[in-house]
N, C-alpha and C positions, 0 to 999 in steps of 0.2 A: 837684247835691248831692255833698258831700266825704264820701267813707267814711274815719268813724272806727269807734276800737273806745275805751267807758270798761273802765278798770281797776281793779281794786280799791282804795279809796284818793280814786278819781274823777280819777285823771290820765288824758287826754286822748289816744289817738297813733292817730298817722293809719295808713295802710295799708303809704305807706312807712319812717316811722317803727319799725314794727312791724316789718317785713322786714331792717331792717339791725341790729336786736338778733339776729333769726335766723342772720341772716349770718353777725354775729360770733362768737354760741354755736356757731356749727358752725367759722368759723376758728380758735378759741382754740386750737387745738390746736397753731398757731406750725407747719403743714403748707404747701407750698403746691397747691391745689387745682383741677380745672377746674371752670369755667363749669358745666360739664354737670350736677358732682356736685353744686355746691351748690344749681342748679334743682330736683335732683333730691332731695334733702335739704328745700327748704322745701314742695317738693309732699308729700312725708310727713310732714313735722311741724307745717304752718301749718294751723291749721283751716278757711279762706277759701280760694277759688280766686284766685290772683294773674295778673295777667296779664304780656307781659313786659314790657312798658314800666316796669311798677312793680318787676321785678326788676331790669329794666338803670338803670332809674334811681337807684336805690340803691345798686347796686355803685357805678357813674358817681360822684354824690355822695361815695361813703365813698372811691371812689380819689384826689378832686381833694382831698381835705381832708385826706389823708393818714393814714387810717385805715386802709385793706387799701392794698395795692400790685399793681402787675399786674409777674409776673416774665417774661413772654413772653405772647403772644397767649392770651389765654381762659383765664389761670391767674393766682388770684390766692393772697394770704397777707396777716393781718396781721400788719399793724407795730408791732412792738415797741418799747415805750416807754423812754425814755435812760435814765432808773434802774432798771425790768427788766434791759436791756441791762450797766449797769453793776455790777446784783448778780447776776447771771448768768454774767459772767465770772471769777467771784472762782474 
């Protein structure tokens, strides 16, 4: 059996779907962060117990498609998008 969660609305996301919205509300800050804090971060703000497969695999995911980055071992940040970038440096 797949754990999901419905949403208000009736959209549909699964567990790790869920986790990598988490992910990213705690990277928006454009910091880069460790591993640790953001384990640490969705055990306080997710209301489910995650396990880590489903934390690593979402990082995993959101790294290979180029959503966060990994700056060095067990530290990531996201990636800021070319027209962010480009009205940002104005």
């Amino acid at each position: 059996m797949q754990n999901v969660r419905i949403e208000l609305g009736g959209n549909i996301m699964s567990k790790t779907t869920e986790t990598k919205s988490y992910i990213m509300k705690y990277l928006s800050d454009n910091k880069i962060h460790e591993v640790s804090d953001i384990k640490k971060y969705l055990r306080d703000n997710y209301d489910k117990e995650l396990s880590e497969g489903v934390i690593a695999g979402a990082i995993k995911t959101m790294t290979v498609s180029g959503v966060i980055e990994c700056t060095e071992r067990g530290r990531y940040r996201q990636v800021k998008k070319k027209e962010e970038a480009k009205t940002n440096s104005l």
